[in-house]
C-alpha positions in Angstrom: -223.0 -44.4 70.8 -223.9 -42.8 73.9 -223.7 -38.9 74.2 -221.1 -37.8 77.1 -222.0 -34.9 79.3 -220.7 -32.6 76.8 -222.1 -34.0 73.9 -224.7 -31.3 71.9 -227.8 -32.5 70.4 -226.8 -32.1 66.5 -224.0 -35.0 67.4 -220.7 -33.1 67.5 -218.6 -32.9 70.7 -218.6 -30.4 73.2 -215.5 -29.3 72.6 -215.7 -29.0 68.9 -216.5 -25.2 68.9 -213.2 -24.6 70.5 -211.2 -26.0 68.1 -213.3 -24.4 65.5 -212.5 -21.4 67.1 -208.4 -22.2 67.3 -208.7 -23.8 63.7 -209.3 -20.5 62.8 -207.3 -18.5 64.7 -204.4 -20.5 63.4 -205.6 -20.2 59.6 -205.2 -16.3 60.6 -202.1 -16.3 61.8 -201.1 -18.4 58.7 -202.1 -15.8 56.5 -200.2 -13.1 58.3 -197.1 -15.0 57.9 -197.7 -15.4 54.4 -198.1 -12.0 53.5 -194.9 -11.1 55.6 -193.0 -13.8 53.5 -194.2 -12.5 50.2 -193.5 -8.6 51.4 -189.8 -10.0 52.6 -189.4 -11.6 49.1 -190.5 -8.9 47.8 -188.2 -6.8 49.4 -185.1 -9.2 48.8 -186.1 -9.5 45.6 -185.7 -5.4 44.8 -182.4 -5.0 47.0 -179.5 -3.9 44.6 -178.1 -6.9 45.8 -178.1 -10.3 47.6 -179.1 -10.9 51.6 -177.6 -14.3 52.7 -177.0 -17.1 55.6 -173.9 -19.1 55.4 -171.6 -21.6 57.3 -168.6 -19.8 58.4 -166.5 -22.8 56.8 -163.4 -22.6 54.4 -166.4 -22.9 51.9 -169.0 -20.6 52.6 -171.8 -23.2 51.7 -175.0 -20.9 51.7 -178.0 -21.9 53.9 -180.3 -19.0 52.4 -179.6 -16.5 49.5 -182.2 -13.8 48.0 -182.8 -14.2 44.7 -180.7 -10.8 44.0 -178.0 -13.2 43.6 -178.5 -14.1 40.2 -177.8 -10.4 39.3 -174.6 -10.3 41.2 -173.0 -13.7 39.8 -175.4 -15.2 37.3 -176.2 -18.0 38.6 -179.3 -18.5 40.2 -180.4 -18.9 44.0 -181.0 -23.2 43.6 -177.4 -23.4 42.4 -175.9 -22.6 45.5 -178.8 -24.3 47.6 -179.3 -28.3 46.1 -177.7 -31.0 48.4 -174.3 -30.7 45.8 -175.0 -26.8 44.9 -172.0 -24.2 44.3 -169.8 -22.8 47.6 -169.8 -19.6 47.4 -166.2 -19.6 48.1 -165.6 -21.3 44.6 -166.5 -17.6 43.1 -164.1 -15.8 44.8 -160.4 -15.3 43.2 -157.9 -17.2 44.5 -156.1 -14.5 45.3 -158.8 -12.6 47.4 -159.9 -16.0 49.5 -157.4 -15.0 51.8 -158.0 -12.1 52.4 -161.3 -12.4 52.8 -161.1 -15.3 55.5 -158.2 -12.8 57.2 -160.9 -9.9 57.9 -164.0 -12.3 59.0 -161.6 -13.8 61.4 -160.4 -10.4 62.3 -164.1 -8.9 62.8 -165.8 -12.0 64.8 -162.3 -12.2 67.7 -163.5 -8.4 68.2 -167.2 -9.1 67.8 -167.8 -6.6 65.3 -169.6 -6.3 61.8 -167.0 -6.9 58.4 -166.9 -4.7 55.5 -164.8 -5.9 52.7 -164.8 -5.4 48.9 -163.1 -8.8 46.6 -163.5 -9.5 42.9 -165.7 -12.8 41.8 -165.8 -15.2 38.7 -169.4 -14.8 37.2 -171.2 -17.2 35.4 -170.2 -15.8 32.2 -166.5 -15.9 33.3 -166.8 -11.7 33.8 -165.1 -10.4 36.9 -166.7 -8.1 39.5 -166.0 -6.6 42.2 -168.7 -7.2 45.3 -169.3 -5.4 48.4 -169.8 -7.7 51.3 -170.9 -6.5 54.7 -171.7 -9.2 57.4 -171.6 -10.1 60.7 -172.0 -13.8 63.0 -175.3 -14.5 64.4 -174.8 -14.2 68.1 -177.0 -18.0 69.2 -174.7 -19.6 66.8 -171.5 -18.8 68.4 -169.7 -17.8 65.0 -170.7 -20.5 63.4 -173.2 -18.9 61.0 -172.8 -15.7 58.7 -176.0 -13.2 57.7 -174.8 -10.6 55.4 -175.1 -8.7 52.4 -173.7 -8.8 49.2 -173.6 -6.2 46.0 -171.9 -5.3 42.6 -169.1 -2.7 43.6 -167.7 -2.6 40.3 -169.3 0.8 38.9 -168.4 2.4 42.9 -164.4 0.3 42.1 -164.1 1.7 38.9 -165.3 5.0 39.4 -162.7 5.3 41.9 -160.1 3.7 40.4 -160.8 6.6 37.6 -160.8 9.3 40.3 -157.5 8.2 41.7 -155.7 7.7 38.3 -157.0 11.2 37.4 -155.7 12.5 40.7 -152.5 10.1 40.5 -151.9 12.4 37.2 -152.6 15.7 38.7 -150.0 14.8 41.4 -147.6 13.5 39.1 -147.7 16.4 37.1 -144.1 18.8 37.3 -146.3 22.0 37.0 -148.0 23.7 40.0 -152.1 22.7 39.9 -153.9 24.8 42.6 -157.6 25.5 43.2 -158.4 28.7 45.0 -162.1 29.4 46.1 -163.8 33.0 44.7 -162.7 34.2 48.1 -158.8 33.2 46.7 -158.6 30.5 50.1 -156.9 27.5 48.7 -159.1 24.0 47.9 -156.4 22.0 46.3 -152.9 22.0 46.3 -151.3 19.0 44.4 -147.3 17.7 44.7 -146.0 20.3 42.2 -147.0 23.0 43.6 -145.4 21.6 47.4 -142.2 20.9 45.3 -142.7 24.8 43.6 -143.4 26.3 47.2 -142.2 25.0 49.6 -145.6 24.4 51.8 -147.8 20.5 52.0 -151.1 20.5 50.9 -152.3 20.2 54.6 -150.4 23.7 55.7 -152.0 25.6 52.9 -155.7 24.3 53.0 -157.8 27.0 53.6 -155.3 30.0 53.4 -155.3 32.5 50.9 -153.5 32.3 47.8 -153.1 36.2 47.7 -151.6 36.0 50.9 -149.0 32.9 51.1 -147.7 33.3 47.9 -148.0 36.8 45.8 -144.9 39.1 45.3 -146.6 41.1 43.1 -150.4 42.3 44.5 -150.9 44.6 41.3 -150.1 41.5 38.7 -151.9 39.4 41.1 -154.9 41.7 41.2 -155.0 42.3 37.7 -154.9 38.5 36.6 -157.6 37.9 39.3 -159.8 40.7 37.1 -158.8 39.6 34.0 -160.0 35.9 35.0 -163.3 37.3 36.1 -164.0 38.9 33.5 -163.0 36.8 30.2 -163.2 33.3 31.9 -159.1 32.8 32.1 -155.8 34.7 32.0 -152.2 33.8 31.2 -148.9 35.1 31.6 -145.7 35.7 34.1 -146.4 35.8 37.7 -143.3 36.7 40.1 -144.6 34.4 43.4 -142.8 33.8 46.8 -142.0 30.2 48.1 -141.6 29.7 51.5 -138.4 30.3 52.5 -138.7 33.5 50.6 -136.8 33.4 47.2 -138.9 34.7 44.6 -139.7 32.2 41.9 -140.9 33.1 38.1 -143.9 31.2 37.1 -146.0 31.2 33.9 -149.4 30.4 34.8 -152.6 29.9 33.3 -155.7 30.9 35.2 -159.0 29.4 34.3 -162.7 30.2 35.8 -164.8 27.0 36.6 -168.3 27.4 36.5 -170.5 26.0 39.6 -171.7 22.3 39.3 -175.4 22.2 40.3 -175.3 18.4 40.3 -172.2 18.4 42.3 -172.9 21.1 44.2 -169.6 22.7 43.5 -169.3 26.1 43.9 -167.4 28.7 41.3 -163.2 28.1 41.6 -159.8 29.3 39.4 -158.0 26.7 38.6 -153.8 28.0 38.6 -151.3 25.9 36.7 -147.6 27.5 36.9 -144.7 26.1 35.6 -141.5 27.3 37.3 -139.6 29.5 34.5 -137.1 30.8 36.6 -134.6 28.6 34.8 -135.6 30.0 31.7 -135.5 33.3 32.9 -131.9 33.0 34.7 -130.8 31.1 30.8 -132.4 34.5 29.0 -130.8 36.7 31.3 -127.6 35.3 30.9 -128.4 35.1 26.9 -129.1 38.6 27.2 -125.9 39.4 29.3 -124.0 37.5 27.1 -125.6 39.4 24.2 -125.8 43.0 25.6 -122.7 43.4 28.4 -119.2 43.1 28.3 -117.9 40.2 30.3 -114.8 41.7 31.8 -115.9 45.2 33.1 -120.1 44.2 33.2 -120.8 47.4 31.3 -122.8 47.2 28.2 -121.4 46.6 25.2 -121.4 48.2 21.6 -124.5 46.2 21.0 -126.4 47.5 24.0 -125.2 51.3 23.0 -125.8 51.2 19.4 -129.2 50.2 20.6 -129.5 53.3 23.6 -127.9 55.6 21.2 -130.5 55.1 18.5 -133.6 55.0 21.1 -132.0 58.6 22.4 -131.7 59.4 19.0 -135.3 59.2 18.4 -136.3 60.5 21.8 -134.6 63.6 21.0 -136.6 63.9 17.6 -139.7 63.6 19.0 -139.2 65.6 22.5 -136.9 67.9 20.3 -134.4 67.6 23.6 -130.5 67.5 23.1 -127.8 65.5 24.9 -124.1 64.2 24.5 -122.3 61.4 23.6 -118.3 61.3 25.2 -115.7 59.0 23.8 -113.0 58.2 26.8 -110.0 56.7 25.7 -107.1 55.6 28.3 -103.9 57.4 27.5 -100.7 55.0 26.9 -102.9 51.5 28.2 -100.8 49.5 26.2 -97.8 50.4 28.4 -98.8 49.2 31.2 -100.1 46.1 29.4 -97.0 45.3 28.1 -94.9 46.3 31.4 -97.3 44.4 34.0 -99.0 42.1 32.0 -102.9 41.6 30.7 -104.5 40.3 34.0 -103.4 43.9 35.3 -104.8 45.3 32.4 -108.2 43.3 33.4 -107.4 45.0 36.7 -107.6 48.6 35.6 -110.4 48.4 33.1 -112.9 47.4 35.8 -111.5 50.0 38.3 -111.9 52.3 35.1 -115.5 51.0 34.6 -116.6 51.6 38.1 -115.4 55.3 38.3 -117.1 55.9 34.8 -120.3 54.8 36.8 -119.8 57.3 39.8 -118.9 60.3 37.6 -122.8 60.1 35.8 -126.5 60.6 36.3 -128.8 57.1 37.1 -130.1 58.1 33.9 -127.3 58.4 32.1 -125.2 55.3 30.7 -121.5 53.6 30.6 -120.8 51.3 28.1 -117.3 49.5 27.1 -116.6 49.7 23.2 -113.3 47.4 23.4 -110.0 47.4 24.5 -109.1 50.6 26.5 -112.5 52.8 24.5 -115.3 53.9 26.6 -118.7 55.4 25.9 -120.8 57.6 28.4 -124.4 58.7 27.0 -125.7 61.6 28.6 -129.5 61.2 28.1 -131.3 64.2 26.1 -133.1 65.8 28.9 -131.8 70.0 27.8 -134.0 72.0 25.6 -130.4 73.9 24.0 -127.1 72.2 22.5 -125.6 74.6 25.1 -127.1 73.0 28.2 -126.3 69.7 26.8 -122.9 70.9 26.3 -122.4 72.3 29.9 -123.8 69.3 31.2 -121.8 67.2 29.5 -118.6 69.3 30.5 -119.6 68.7 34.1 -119.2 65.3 33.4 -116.3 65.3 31.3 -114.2 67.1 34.0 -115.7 64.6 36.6 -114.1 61.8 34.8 -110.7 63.1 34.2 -110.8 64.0 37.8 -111.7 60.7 38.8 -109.1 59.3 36.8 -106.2 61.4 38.7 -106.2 59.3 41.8 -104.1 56.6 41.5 -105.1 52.5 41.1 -104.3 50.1 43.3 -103.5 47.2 41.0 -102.9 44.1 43.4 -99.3 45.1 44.6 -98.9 47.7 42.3 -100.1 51.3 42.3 -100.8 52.9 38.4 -102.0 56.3 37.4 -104.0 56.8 34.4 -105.3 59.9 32.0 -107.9 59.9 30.2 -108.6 61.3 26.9 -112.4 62.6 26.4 -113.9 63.6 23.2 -117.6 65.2 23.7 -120.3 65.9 20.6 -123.6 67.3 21.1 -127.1 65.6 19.8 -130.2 66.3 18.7 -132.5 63.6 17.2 -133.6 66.3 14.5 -130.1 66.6 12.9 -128.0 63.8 14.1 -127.4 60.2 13.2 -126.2 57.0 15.3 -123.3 57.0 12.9 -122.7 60.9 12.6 -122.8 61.1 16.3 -120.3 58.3 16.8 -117.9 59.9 14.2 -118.0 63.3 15.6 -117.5 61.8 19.2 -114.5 59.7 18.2 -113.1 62.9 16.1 -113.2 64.9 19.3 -111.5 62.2 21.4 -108.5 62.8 18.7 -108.6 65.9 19.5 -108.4 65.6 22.7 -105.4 63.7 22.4 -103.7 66.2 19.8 -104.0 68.4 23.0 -101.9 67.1 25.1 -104.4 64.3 26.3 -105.6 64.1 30.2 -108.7 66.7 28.7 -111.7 66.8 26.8 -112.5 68.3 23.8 -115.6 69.4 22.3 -116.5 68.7 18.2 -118.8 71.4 17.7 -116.8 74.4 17.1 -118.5 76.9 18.1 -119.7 74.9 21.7 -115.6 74.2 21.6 -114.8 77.9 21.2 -117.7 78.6 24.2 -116.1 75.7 26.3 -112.7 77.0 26.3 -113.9 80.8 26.9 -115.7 79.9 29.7 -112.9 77.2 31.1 -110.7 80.2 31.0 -113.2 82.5 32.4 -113.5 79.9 35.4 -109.6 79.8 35.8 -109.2 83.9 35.7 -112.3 84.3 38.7 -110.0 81.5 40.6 -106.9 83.6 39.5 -108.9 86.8 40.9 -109.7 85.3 44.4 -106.1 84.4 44.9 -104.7 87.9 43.8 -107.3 90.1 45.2 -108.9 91.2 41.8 -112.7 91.2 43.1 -113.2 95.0 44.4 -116.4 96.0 45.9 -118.2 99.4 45.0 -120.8 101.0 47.1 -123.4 103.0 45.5 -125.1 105.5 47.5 -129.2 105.0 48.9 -130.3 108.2 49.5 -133.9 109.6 51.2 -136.1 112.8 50.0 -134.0 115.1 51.9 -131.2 113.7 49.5 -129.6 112.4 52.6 -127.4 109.3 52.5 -128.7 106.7 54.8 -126.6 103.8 53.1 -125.3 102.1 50.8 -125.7 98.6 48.1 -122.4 97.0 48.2 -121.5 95.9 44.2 -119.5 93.3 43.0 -116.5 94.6 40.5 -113.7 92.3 38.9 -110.5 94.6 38.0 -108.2 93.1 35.5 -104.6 93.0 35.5 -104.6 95.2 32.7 -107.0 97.6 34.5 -109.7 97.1 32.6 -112.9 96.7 34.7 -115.4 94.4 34.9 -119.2 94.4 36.0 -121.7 91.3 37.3 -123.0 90.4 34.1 -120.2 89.8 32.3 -118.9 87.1 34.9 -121.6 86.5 37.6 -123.2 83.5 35.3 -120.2 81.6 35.0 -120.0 81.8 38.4 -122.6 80.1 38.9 -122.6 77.4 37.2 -119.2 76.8 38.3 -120.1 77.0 41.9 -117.6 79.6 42.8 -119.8 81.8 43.8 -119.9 80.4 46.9 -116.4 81.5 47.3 -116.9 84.7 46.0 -119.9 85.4 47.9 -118.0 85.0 50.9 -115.4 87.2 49.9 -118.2 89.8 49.7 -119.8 89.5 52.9 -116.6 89.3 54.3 -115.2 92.5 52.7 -118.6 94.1 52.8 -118.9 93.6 57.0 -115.5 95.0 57.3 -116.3 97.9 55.6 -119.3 98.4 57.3 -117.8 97.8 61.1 -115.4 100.7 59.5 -118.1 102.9 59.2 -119.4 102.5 62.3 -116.4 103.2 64.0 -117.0 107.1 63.0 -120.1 108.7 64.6 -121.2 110.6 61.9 -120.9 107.3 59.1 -122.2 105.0 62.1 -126.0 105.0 61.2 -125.5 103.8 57.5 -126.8 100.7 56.6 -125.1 98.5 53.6 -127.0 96.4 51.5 -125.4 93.2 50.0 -126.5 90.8 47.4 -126.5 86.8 48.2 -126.5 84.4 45.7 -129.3 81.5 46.0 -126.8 79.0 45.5 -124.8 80.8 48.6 -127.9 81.5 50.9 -129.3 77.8 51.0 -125.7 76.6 52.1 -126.1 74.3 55.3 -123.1 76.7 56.8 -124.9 80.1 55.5 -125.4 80.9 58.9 -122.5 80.0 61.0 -120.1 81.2 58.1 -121.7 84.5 58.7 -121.8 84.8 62.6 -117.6 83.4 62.1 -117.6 87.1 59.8 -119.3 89.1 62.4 -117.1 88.5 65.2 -113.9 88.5 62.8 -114.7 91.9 61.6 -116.9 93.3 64.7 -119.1 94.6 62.2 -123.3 95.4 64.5 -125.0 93.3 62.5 -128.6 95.5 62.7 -126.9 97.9 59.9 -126.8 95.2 57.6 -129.0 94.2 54.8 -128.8 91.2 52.9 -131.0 91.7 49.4 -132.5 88.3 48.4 -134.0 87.3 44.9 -138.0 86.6 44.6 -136.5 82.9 42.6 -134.7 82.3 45.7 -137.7 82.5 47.9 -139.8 80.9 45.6 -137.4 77.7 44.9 -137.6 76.7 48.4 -139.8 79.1 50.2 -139.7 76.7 53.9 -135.7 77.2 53.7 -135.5 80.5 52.8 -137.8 81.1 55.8 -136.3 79.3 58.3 -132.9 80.6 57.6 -133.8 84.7 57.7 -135.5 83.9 61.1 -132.3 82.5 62.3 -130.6 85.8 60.9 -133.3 88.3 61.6 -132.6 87.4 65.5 -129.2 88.3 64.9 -130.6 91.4 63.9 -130.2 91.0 60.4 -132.7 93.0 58.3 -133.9 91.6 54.5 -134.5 93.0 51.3 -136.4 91.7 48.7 -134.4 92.8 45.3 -136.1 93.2 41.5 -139.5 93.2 43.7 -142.0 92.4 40.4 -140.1 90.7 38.0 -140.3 87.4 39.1 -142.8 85.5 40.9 -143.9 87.2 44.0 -147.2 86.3 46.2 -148.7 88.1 49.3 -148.3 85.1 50.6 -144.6 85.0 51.0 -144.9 88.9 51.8 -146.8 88.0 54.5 -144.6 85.1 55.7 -141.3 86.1 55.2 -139.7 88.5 58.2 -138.7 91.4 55.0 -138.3 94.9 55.8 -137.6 96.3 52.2 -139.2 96.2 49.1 -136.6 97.2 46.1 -138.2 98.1 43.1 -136.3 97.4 40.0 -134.6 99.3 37.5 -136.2 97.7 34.8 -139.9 99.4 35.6 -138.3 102.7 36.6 -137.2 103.4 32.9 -140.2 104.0 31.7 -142.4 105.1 34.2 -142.9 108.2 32.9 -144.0 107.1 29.5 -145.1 103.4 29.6 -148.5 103.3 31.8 -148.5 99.8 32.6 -144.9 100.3 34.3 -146.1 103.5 36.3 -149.2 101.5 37.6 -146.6 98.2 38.4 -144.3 100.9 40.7 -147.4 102.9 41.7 -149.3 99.1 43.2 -145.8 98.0 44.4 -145.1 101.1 46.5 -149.3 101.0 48.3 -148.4 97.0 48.6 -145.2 97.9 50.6 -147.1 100.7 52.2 -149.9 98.0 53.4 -147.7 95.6 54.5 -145.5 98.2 57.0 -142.6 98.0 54.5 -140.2 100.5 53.5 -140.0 100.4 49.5 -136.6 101.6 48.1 -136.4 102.4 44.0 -133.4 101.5 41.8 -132.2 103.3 38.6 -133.7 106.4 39.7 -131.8 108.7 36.9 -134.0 112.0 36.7 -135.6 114.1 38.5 -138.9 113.5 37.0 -138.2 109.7 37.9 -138.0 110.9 41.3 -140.6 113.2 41.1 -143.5 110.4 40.3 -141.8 108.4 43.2 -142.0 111.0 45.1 -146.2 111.7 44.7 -146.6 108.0 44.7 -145.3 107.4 48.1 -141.5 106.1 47.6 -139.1 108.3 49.5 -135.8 106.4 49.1 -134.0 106.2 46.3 -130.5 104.6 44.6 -129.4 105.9 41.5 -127.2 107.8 38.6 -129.4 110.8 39.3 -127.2 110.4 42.5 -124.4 109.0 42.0 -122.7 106.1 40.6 -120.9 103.2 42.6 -117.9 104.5 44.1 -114.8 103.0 45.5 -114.9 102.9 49.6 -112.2 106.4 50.0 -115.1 107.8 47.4 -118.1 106.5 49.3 -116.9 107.8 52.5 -115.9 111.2 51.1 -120.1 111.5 49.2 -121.3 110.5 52.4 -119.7 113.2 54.8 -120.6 115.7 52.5 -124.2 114.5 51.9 -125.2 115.0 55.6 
């Protein structure tokens, strides 16, 4: 054969190097590909699940499947690929197939990818939920499917659990909530939105503390307690959202952090709402310890107070009172208007009771027309029990004067009171009941419309002073107060003025001083009264002496009560007696106690700077005996220190008194005061005031209190 122009010696043909060359290239390229189909089997084969290819038929026949398959249904890859092999569609339930087609259908008319999760028949005849996400390739024009397919079941069931356990936490009656350690709300399930009030959306994020506690101490102290020992239960009071308070009883419990999670530290709060069973136990306990007709407790509820005073008093070693009120003649009007009117009167008679005592104190309804007032052992003395207990007794006889209105009828009403003293040291629920009732009989023996006392000797003290109180009443009326004015008197034994003293002269002549009546006086408030009977006559008396030139530059010291001076009218009462008796009020002194300026020293101030620009001056009486301070020497506007009688007795032989007069006299001196001495009854009395620095005086070394004619006549005849 001949050799063409391109024909090499050794035979071959020109041209064979170049397809040598493109033979190899090609074997090259052929081994790429083959190592990029091994690495995408490879890969396929390692996915936790199955890559695909399928017609988009009503049967899903699969072009291409990775052999992940098997793991997903149990049958291998050739079983869905041979000329007759499985349709995929055959492994789908019935029931999802529908579905199924419905999303495809759904994703490809809006061009999009499908996600979709469906249950499968396995192999084995197991179900399992699969995963599918897919999409059309774009050349075929929807007819072909690329996707991927893998086992949702673990991801299905977990949920499924997740969802049941949070189905049951929604379900649940009680309130479950989940506050962060900063105490802002993470979960908030339907009980506690039925509770509350508020969705779980309006509270996410808000602080518990904030939306829903009525109580920041409990609160606070449960949020401590939780801290600390890793839960807390008990009551909470919490406010729902249209602001009723609601009782819960709630359990708080500390969840640690979750590294794997990555949760953080939270309380979980469960309260159930007991405010049912608290409205149910209040009632029980209503029912139990009140009376249903007047709502005062009942002889349960005071047996019980009666025996906790009881045992107070023992250990505080305090007394009070127990008072037994019985209506006088109830069953008349019972059986003359009827029961519902009797209804009528015992809760008027209830509420009255209520007004006549103390907060402390208590009312209670024993039956029928008996009621029981315990006066709460508060006084260190049966005597202050007693009087305290008479304040109240005459309150309630007072109160039950007035009249009752009684639908259409009015009814009047007495009361009978019986009143015994007690002391947890001595007494007994039942002695004290016993003596109570006995009183109460006595009471009624008397006449009823009064109160008796069962204690003898607090009965005998009761009625002395009750009659003491209606003789000072009987006094003011008939003009048995007289005043006496003892003279003041300086070292030349010149009289510059006068104390004005209280006397009380009896019917039968007989007179009596302050200290026989003065006490009672006070308790019973009269001395209000009486005090202004004083000023009154005292001012007149005083503008008399002015009225005469050579009595007109006397000045008259009176006494005022503390209970008097810290009146709201002190001040105007006592301008209205200035211009009714004309009296210059510059000559007048009014001598004030150290307890009255120490009770309520910002009063007591403001009211003798009202007076002392009236020209009022002030003296500070028994200067030393009670509980005097520079500081209120230095406040106060006084102009007289009175030292009293009770140091000037034995200044001459009792060394501490002598200093006490000696230090009270350089005080006053210091201070630009003028220091007057009472008692002063020998000259050697006035003789040590005298080198000490005291040159005024008031005393029987004098003279004695005198009657105004008497006054008027020592004066003259002292200038």
């Amino acid at each position: 054969m001949s050799r063409g122009p391109l024909s090499v010696p050794d035979g071959t043909h020109p041209y064979d190097s170049t397809y040598a060359h493109v033979a190899d290239a090609h074997v090259a390229d052929a081994h790429v590909a083959d190592a990029q189909t091994l690495s995408l089997e490879l890969l396929l084969q390692n996915l936790p699940g199955a890559a695909y290819r399928c017609r988009n038929d009503d049967q899903w026949v699969l072009e291409f499947v990775s052999a992940g398959i098997e793991r997903l249904t149990g049958y291998p890859a050739s079983a869905f690929m041979a000329q007759h092999g499985i349709p995929f569609a055959d492994l789908i339930l019935p029931e999802d197939r529908a579905g199924v087609r419905r999303r495809i259908a759904q994703a490809l008319a809006r061009g999009k990818s499908f996600q979709m999760t469906y249950r499968i028949r396995c192999a084995d005849g197991s179900l399992k939920w699969v995963f599918e996400q897919g999409a059309a390739l774009p050349q075929a024009k929807g007819r072909i499917l690329e996707g991927f397919l893998f086992d949702y079941t673990p991801l299905h069931d977990a949920t499924l659990l997740v969802r049941e356990q949070a189905s049951y936490l929604q379900q649940a009656r009680d309130a479950i909530i989940a506050i962060e350690m900063d105490s802002r709300i993470s979960y908030w399930n339907n009980g506690a939105e039925r509770l509350y009030g508020w969705s779980a959306a309006e509270v996410r994020g808000k602080k518990f503390s904030d939306l829903l506690c009525g109580d920041p101490p409990a609160y606070q102290a449960a949020w401590e307690s939780t801290l600390a020992n890793g839960e807390w239960s008990g009551e909470l009071s919490h406010l729902r959202r249209d602001g009723v308070c609601v009782e819960t009883d709630t359990r708080w419990t500390l969840l640690a952090a979750d590294r794997e999670t990555g949760m953080p530290r939270k309380i979980l709060v469960i309260g159930t709402d007991i405010s049912e069973r608290k409205h149910n136990e209040a009632k029980i306990y209503r029912l139990a310890f009140f009376d249903a007709l007047t709502d005062l407790p009942n002889r349960a509820s005071l047996l019980d107070h009666l025996r906790r005073a009881l045992l107070g008093s023992a250990r505080s070693r305090k007394c009070g009172a127990l008072m037994f009120c019985d209506l006088d003649n109830f069953k008349y009007l019972n059986d003359s208007q009827g029961h519902a009117a009797g209804d009528m009167l015992l809760q008027a008679v209830a509420r009255r009771l209520e007004h006549c005592v103390r907060e402390a104190d208590m009312v209670a309804r024993l039956g029928g027309d008996e009621f029981v007032i315990l006066i709460q052992p508060v006084e260190d003395t049966r005597e202050g029990a007693a009087a305290q207990a008479e304040t109240v007794a005459a309150k309630v006889v007072a109160a039950m004067a007035a009249p009752f209105q009684l639908a259409e009828v009015m009814y009047t009403v007495s009361v009978s009171v019986g009143v015994t003293t007690l002391c947890g040291t001595v007494d007994t629920v039942e002695s004290t009941l016993r003596q109570a009732d006995a009183a109460m009989y006595q009471a009624k023996a008397c006449g009823r419309n009064t109160y008796r006392f069962h204690d003898p000797a607090v009965q005998a003290a009761w009625t002395a002073r009750a009659e003491l109180e209606g003789a000072m009443r009987r006094a003011l009326r008939h003009g048995e107060f007289v005043l006496h004015y003892q003279p003041q008197l300086d070292r030349s034994s010149r009289v510059i003025g006068a104390e004005a003293l209280l006397r009380w002269r009896l019917p039968d002549g007989r007179l009596l001083y302050p200290a026989e009546f003065i006490g009672a006086a006070e308790e019973s408030g009269l001395i209000i009264e009486i005090g202004r009977w004083v000023l009154r006559t005292a001012c007149a008396e005083l503008a008399h002496w002015q009225r005469h030139p050579d009595m007109a530059g006397l000045t008259l010291s009176v006494n005022v009560s503390a209970n008097q001076f810290t009146e709201a009218d002190f001040v105007p009462m006592l301008q209205g007696i200035f211009e009714e008796t004309g009296v210059q009020p510059a000559s007048l002194k009014l001598e004030l106690t150290e307890s009255l300026v120490v009770s309520d020293f910002t009063q007591t101030a403001r009211t003798m700077a009202l007076l002392k620009q009236r020209g009022i001056s002030f003296s500070l009486d028994d200067f030393g005996t009670g509980y005097s301070s520079l500081a209120y020497l230095r406040k106060l506007p006084l102009d007289q220190l009175k030292i009293d009688q009770s140091f000037m007795r034995d200044v001459l032989t009792d060394q501490n008194d002598a200093s006490i007069v000696r230090s009270i006299i350089a005080l006053g001196d210091s201070l630009g005061l003028q220091v007057i001495a009472e008692g002063v009854e020998t000259p050697g009395q006035r003789q040590f005031l005298s080198d000490a620095g005291c040159f005024i005086y008031q005393g029987f070394l004098y003279q004695h209190a005198l009657s105004a004619e008497h006054f008027t006549q020592y004066a003259r005849s002292a200038h």
